[in-house]
LUMKEVO-369184 format. One record per residue (C-alpha): x, y, z; residue in one letter. Coordinates in steps of 0.02 Angstrom, whole numbers, padded with zeros to 5 digits, always signed. Layout:
// LUMKEVO-369184
XYZA/...
// end
This chain:
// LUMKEVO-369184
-04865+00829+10727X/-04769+00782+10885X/-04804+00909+11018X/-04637+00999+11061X/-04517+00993+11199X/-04482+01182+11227X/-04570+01345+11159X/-04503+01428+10984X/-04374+01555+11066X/-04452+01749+11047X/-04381+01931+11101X/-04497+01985+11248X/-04508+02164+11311X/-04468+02097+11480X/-04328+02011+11389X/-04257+02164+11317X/-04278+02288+11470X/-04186+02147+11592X/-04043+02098+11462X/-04024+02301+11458X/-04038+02332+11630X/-03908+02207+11682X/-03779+02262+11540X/-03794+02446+11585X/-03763+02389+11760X/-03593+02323+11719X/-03567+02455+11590X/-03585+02599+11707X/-03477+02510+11837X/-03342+02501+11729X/-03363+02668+11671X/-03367+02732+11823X/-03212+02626+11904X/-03099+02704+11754X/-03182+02884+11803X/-03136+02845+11974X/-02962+02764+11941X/-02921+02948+11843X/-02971+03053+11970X/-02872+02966+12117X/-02720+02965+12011X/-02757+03158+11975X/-02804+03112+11806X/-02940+03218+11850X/-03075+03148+11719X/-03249+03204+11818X/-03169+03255+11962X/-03273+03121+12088X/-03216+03008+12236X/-03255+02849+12292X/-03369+02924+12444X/-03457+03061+12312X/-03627+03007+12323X/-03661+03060+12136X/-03562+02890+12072X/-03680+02800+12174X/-03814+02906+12082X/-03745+02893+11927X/-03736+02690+11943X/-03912+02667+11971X/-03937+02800+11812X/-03830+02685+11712X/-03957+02531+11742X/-04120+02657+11705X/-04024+02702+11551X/-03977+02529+11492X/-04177+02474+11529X/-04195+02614+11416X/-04064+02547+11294X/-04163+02371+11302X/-04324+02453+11262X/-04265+02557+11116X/-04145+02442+11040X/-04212+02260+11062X/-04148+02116+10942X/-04148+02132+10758X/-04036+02025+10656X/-03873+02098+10607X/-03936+02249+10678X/-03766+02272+10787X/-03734+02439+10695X/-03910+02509+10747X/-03901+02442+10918X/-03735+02553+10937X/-03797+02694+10886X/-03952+02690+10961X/-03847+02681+11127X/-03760+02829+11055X/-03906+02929+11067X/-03965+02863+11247X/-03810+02891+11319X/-03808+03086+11261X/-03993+03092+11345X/-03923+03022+11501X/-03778+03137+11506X/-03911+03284+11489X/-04010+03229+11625X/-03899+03174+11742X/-03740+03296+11733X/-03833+03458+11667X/-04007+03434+11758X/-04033+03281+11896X/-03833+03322+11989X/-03850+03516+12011X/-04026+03484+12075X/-03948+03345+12214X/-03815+03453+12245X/-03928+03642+12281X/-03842+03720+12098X/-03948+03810+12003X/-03993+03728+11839X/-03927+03809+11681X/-03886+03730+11509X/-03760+03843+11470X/-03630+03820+11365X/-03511+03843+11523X/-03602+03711+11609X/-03591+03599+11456X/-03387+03630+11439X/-03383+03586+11621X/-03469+03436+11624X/-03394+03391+11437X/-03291+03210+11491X/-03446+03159+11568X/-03511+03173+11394X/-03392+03057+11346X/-03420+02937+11465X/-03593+02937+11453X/-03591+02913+11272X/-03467+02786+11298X/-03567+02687+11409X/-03716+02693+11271X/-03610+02630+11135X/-03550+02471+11243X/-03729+02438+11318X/-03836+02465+11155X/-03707+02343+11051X/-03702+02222+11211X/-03883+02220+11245X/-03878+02166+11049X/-03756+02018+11085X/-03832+01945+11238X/-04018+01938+11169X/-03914+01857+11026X/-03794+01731+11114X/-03998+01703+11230X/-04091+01664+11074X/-03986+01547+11018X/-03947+01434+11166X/-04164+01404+11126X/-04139+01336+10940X/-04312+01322+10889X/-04428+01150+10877X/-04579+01118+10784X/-04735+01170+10867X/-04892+01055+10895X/-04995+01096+10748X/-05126+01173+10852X/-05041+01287+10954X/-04907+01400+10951X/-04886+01608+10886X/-05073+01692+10865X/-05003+01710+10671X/-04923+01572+10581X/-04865+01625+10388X/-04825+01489+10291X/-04717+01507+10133X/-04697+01356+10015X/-04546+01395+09912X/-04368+01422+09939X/-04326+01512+09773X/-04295+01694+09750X/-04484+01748+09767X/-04494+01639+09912X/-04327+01685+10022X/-04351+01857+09971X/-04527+01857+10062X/-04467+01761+10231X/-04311+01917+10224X/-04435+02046+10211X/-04567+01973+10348X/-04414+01969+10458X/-04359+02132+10434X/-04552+02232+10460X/-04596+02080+10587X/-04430+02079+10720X/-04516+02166+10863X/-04680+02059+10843X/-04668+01892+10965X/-04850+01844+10901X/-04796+01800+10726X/-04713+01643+10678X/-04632+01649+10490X/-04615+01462+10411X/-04519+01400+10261X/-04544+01248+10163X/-04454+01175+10038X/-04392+01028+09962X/-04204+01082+09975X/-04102+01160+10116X/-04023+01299+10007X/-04050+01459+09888X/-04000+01397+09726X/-03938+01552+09600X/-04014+01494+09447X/-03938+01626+09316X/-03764+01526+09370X/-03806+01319+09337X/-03754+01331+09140X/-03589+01369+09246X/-03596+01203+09353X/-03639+01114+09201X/-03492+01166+09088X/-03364+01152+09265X/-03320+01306+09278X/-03430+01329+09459X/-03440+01222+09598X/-03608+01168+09626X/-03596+01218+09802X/-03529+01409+09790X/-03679+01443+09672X/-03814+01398+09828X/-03843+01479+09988X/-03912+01378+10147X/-04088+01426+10190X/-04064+01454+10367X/-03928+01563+10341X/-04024+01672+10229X/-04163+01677+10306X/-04116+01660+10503X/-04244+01712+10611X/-04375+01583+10489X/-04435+01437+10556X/-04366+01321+10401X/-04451+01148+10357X/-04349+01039+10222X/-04516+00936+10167X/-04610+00903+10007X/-04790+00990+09987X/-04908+00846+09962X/-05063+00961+09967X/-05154+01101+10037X/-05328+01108+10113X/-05376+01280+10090X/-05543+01234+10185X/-05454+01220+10370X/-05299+01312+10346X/-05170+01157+10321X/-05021+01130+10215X/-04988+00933+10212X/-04808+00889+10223X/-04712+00730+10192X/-04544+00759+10283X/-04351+00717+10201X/-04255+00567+10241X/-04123+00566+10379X/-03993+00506+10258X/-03910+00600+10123X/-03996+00527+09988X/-04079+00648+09863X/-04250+00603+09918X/-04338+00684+10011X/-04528+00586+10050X/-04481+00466+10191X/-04620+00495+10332X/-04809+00489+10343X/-04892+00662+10286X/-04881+00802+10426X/-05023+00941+10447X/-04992+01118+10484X/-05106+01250+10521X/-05053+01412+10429X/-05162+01579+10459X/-05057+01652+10311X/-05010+01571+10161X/-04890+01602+10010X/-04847+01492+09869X/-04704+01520+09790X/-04666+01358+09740X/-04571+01393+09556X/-04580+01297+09408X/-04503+01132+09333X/-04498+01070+09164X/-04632+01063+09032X/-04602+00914+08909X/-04767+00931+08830X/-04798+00742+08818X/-04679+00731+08687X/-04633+00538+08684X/-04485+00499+08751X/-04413+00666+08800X/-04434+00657+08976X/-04344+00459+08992X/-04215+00521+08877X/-04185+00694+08894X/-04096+00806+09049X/-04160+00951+09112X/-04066+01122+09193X/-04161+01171+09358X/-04080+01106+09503X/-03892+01057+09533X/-03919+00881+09534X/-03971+00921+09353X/-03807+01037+09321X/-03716+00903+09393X/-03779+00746+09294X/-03763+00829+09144X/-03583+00901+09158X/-03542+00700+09235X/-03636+00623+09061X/-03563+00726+08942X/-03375+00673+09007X/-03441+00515+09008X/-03488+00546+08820X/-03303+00582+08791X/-03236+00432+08893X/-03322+00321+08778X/-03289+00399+08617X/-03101+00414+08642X/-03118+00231+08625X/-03251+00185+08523X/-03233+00069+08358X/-03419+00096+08296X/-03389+00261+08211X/-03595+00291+08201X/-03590+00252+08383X/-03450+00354+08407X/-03546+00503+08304X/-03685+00490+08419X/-03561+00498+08577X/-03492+00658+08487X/-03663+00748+08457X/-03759+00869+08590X/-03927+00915+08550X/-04002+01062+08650X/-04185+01108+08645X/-04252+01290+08684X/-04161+01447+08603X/-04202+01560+08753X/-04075+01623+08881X/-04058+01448+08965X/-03998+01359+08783X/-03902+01498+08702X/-03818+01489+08875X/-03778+01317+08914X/-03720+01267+08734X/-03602+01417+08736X/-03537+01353+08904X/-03559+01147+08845X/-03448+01197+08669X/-03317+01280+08789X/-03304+01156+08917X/-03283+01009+08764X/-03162+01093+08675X/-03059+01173+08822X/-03059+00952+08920X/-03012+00885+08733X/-02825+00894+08757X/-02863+00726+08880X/-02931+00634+08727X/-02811+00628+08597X/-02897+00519+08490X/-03067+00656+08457X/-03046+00765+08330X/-03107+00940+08317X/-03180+00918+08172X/-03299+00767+08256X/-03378+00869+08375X/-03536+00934+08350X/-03664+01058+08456X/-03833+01091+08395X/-03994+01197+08458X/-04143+01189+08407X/-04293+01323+08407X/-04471+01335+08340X/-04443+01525+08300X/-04341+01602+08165X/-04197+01673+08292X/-04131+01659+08458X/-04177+01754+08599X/-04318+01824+08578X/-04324+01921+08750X/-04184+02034+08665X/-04209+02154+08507X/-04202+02085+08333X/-04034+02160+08313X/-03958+02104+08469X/-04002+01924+08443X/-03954+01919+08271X/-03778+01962+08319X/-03797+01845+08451X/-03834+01712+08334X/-03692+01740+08205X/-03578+01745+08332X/-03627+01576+08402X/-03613+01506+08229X/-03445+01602+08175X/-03372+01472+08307X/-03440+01315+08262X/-03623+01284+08326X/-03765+01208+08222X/-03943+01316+08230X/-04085+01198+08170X/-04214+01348+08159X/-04429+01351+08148X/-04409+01164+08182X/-04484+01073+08343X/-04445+00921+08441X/-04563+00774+08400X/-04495+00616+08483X/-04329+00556+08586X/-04240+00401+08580X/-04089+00325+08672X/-04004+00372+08526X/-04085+00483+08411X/-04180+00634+08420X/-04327+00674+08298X/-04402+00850+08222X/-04550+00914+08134X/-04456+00947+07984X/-04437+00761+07957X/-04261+00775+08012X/-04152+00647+08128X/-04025+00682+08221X/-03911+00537+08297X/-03850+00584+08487X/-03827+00513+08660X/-03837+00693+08728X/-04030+00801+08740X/-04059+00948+08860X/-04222+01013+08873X/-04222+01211+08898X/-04387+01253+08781X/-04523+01267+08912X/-04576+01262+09086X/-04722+01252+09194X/-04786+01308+09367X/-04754+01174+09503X/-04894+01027+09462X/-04964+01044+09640X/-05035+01208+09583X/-05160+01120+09464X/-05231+01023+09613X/-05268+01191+09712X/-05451+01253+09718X/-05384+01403+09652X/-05423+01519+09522X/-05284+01492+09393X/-05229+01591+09226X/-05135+01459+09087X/-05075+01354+09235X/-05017+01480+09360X/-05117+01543+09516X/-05234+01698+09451X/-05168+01840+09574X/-05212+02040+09613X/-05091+02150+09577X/-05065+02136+09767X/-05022+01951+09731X/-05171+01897+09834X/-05246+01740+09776X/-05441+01818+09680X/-05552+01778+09807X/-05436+01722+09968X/-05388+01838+10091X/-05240+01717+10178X/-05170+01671+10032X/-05014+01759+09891X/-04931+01690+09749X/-04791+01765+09647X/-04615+01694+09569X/-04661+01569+09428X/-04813+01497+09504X/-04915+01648+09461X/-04999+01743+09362X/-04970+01943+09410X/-05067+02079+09306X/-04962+02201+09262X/-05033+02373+09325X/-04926+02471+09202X/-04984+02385+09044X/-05171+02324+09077X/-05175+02139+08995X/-05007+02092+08990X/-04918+01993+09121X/-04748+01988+09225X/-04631+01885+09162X/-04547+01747+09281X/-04392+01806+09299X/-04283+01805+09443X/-04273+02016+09446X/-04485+02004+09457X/-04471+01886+09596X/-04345+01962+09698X/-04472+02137+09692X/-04625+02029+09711X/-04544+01961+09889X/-04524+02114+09945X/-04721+02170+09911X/-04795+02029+09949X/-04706+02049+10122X/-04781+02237+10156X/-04966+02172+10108X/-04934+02019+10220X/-04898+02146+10362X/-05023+02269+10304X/-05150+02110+10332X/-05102+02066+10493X/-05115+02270+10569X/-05295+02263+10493X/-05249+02403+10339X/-05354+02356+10200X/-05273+02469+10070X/-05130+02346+09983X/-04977+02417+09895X/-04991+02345+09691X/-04826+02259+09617X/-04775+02382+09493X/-04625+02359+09382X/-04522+02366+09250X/-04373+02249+09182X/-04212+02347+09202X/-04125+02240+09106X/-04082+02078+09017X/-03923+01991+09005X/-03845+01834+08941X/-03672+01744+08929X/-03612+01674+08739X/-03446+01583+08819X/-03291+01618+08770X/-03283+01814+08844X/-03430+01865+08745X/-03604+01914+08790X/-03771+02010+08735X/-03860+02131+08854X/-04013+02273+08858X/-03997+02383+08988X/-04111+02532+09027X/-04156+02509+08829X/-03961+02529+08761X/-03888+02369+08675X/-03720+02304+08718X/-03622+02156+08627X/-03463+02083+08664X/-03317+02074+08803X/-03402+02216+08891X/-03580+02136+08886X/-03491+01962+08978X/-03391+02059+09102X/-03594+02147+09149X/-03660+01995+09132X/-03538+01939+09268X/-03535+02060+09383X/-03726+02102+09388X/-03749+01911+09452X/-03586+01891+09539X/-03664+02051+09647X/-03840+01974+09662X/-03797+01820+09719X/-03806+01788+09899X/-03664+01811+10055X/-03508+01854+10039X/-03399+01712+10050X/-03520+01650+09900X/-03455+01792+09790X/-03256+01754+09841X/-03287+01588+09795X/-03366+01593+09639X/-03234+01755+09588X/-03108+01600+09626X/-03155+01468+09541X/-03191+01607+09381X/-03005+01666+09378X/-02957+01478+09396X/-03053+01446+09225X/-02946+01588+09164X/-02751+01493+09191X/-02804+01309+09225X/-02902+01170+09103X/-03075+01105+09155X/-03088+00982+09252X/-03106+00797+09187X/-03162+00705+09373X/-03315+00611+09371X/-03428+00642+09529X/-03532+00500+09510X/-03510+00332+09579X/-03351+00204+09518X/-03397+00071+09403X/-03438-00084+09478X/-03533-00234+09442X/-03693-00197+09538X/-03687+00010+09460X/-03665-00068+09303X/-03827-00189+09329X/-03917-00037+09373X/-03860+00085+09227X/-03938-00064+09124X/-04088-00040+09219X/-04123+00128+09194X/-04154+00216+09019X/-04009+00256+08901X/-03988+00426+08900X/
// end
C-alpha cells in the first residue's frame, strides 16, 4: 500500500492538557474582565480591582484548572454534554481551592469552610462554575474543529497504531462493533479501528420490501458509514481473501466512478492484529437451473430498486400488449420463500400494483395475479401456528395465490417450474427462500458449522485468538439452550456488536475471562400491506392495525440518525394522500440500451 503523506490524526494527553490550558486561559480572562467590569461600575460582583493581586492569581488558576479540564475531559465523540459537565465539576473544585482555601492563605485570613465564608465568597461560585462549563465544552470543540483539519490517510501496511482491528462488514453486526470499539477505545491513541466494506452506507434491511413497492426512497432507508461510525478508519473495498497465517486481509479497492462496481485496482494487503468478520449473507439459489439468470433477489438497494423499476416495466408492456399469453405472463409475480422477507414484499408488490393501476387503463383487476410459493404447509414459520394462520387468510381474503409444500425446480425467461409438476407462466421471480453466509467464508481455514464460521459463545473464532465472527456469517452457540443456535437476525446482530466489542477490549488489556453472548428474541414482527400486520412480543400475539403501526414504529425507531427517521415518517404519510409513483429510474430507451437488454437474460 502507498506509504502515507501525514499520520492518522489521534487525541494526545499533551494534546488535551494544551487545548485546555489555552481555553481556560481565555475563559478566565473573560470571566474575570466581566468580574472586573461589575465591580468598577459598583456592580459589586467579587468585590476586586484591577491592581488586586488575587485576579492575577486567579488567572493563572484558571489555566491550571482548564489543564485540568483537558486532562479529565479529553475528546469523545458527541461527548459535548459530558465535557460540560465535567467542567461543571472542575470549576466547583477550583472555586473551593482558590476562594475558600488558596486566597485567605495569600491574604493572612484564617482558613474556615464555613458556611459564612461560603455565602461570602458565593458569586465566585458562580463564576468559577461558569468558567468550567465554557472551558470543558470548548476544550471539546477545539480538539474537535483540531482533529478534523487532519482527515485521516491510509497507513503503510507495516506501520502505523501498535493495534490495528480490522472489521469486514458494514451491516448491523459489523457497524454496531466499530460504535462500540469507539466508545470503550476513545482515550486509547494506540488502537486503530478499520472498516471494510463493499458499500459506503448502513443499509436497514427490515425496510427494502418498502423501496421495492415505492413507498421509501432508497436513500432515507441507508445511513453513510462514516457518519455512523466517525472516529473508524472506513475502507470501501471488496475482500478478496484473508491470510490468517501473517495477519492480512487482501483488498481490491472501488472504482473512482459511480458505477456499481466496486473491483478496479490491483489487490491491497493490510496487516490487522485483530480481526472480525462480519461479512453477512447473500442469496442461496441452491443450483437450481436457471434461478439465479432469471430470478431477482432482495438484499441490497440496487436489488429493491431493479425490482420496483421491472415490475413497472411489467405494466408498461402489458397495457399494450396484443399476445394475451404474453400479456398473462407480464401480469403474473411469482415470489419464492414464505418467511418474513416474501410474506412482506408480496404484501407491499400487491399494494404498489393495484394502488399505480389507475395509469393503465387498459389492465384489469381481475388480470393481475400474485403468487408465493413455500415448501412448508404455512407461512411464517418464525411466528406461532395461530398467528401465521391468520396471517395467511388474511393475505388470501385480498387476492393472493399460496402454492403450499411445493418447491422451485427450474426458471425460465418466462416460466417458472415446481415439484408438484406445476407451471407457472411469468416475467416476474423473486427469490426470498434461502440464504447463505458470504462465499469468502468457505475459503477461510476456519472451523465452520453448515457454512458459517464455528464461534465461542464469546464469538471468537475455535482455535484463533485475533479473530470474531457474528451477524450471518456465524455460527453462535446459544448458552441458554445448549445445541441450538442464534438466529441471524438483525436484533442478534445488533447485541452481538456490542459483545464482541467488550471481548475485543478485554483482549487487548490482557483479561482472559470473556463475557458470553447471551440472549433472547424480544420479539418478531412483520408488515401484511395494506395497514395490517402480525407480531410476538415478549410471548403475547398481536394481529391487525395495531400490529402494523408496532411494526412501524419499532423499525422507524431502530433505524439510524435522525434526519433518517423524518424522512422516512415523510415519505410514509405521503403514501397515505398521494398514488405511487410510476417514474422509471433506469436508463431511457435507446438503441445501444436496447442492444444490450438483448444481451443480457430475459428476466
Amino acid at each position: 500500500m502507498t506509504p502515507p503523506t501525514q499520520p492518522m490524526p489521534d487525541v494526545s494527553k499533551v494534546m488535551c492538557l494544551l487545548t485546555g490550558g489555552s481555553v481556560g486561559l481565555v475563559t478566565g480572562l473573560i470571566v474575570q474582565l466581566i468580574q472586573v467590569t461589575q465591580d468598577m461600575t459598583g456592580m459589586g460582583f467579587i468585590g476586586t480591582r484591577p491592581s488586586d493581586p488575587g485576579i492575577w492569581f486567579a488567572v493563572v488558576l484558571s489555566v491550571l484548572g482548564g489543564v485540568g479540564i483537558g486532562a479529565v475531559v479529553g475528546y469523545r465523540p458527541r461527548g459535548h454534554a459530558a465535557a460540560t459537565g465535567s467542567g461543571l465539576l472542575v470549576g466547583l473544585l477550583v472555586w473551593v481551592a482558590e476562594s475558600l482555601t488558596l486566597l485567605p492563605l495569600l491574604t493572612g485570613q484564617p482558613v474556615s469552610w464555613s458556611i459564612e465564608d461560603a455565602e461570602a465568597t458565593f458569586p465566585y461560585l458562580i463564576g468559577r462554575m461558569l468558567f468550567g462549563a465554557l472551558t470543558g465544552l470548548g476544550t471539546h470543540y477545539v480538539l474537535a474543529v483540531l482533529i478534523r483539519s487532519r482527515p485521516p490517510s491510509i497507513r503503510d501496511d507495516w506501520s502505523g497504531p501498535a493495534h490495528r482491528i480490522v472489521i469486514l462488514g458494514g451491516g448491523f453486526a459489523g457497524v454496531t462493533t466499530a460504535r462500540r470499539l469507539e466508545h470503550r477505545l476513545a482515550r486509547r491513541t494506540d488502537v486503530e479501528i478499520v472498516l471494510v466494506s463493499d458499500s459506503n452506507y448502513l443499509l436497514f434491511t427490515p425496510m427494502l420490501a418498502g423501496v421495492a413497492a415505492g413507498t421509501l426512497q432508497a436513500r432515507h432507508i441507508s445511513a453513510p458509514l462514516r457518519a455512523c461510525c466517525p472516529r473508524t478508519v472506513f475502507h470501501r473495498a471488496l475482500v478478496e481473501s484473508v491470510d490468517v497465517a501473517r495477519r492480512q486481509v487482501w483488498l481490491r479497492r472501488g472504482s473512482t466512478g459511480g458505477g456499481a462496481g466496486v473491483a478496479a485496482g490491483a489487490p491491497e494487503a493490510m496487516r490487522y492484529d485483530q480481526l472480525v468478520l462480519a461479512l453477512g449473507a447473500t442469496a442461496n439459489y441452491r443450483g437450481l437451473p436457471g434461478v439465479a439468470e432469471h430470478g431477482f433477489a432482495l438484499k441490497t438497494l440496487d436489488d429493491a430498486t431493479r425490482l420496483r423499476n421491472h415490475v413497472i416495466g411489467m405494466l408498461e408492456r402489458a397495457d399494450v400488449e396484443p399476445d394475451p399469453v404474453e400479456r398473462e405472463r407480464q401480469l403474473t409475480f411469482v415470489v419464492v420463500g414464505g418467511g418474513f422477507a416474501g410474506a412482506e414484499l408480496i404484501a407491499e408488490l400487491f399494494d404498489m400494483v393495484h394502488d399505480v393501476r389507475r395509469y393503465y387503463p387498459r389492465i384489469e383487476p381481475g388480470q393481475l395475479r400474485f403468487v408465493l410459493v413455500h415448501s412448508q404447509d404455512h407461512i411464517l414459520p418464525e411466528l406461532p401456528r395461530g398467528l401465521a394462520d391468520h396471517s395467511l387468510a388474511e393475505l388470501r381474503k385480498r387476492g393472493i395465490e399460496f402454492i403450499l409444500s411445493a418447491r422451485l425446480t427450474a426458471a425460465t425467461a418466462d416460466s417458472v417450474m415446481l415439484n408438484n409438476g406445476r407451471r407457472l407462466g411469468t416475467r416476474t421471480l423473486v427469490w426470498t427462500a434461502g440464504n447463505q453466509p458470504n462465499p469468502l467464508i468457505a475459503t477461510l481455514p476456519v472451523p465452520q458449522d453448515r457454512g458459517a464460521v464455528s464461534c465461542e459463545p464469546t464469538l471468537r473464532v475455535h482455535g484463533l485468538t485475533n479473530m470474531w465472527a457474528l451477524g450471518d456469517c456465524a455460527s453462535v452457540p446459544d448458552v441458554l439452550a445448549p445445541g441450538e443456535f442464534h438466529p441471524p437476525t438483525a436484533q442478534h446482530a445488533l447485541r452481538q456488536g456490542k459483545v464482541a466489542g467488550d471481548n475485543i477490549v478485554a483482549t487487548l488489556n490482557g483479561r482472559r475471562e470473556l463475557k458470553p453472548f447471551r440472549f433472547r428474541t424480544i420479539g418478531l414482527l412483520v408488515s401484511l400491506g395494506h395497514q395490517k400486520g402480525a407480531a410476538e412480543f415478549r410471548g403475547r400475539p398481536y394481529s391487525g392495525l395495531f400490529a402494523w403501526l408496532l411494526w412501524r414504529g419499532v423499525y422507524l425507531l431502530k433505524l439510524p440518525g435522525l434526519e433518517k427517521k423524518v424522512r422516512v415518517v415523510l415519505d410514509w404519510i405521503l403514501d397515505l394522500f398521494f398514488p405511487r409513483d410510476v417514474v422509471l429510474t433506469e436508463p431511457s430507451l435507446t438503441r445501444s440500451t436496447l442492444d444490450d437488454k438483448e444481451q443480457e437474460p430475459v428476466r
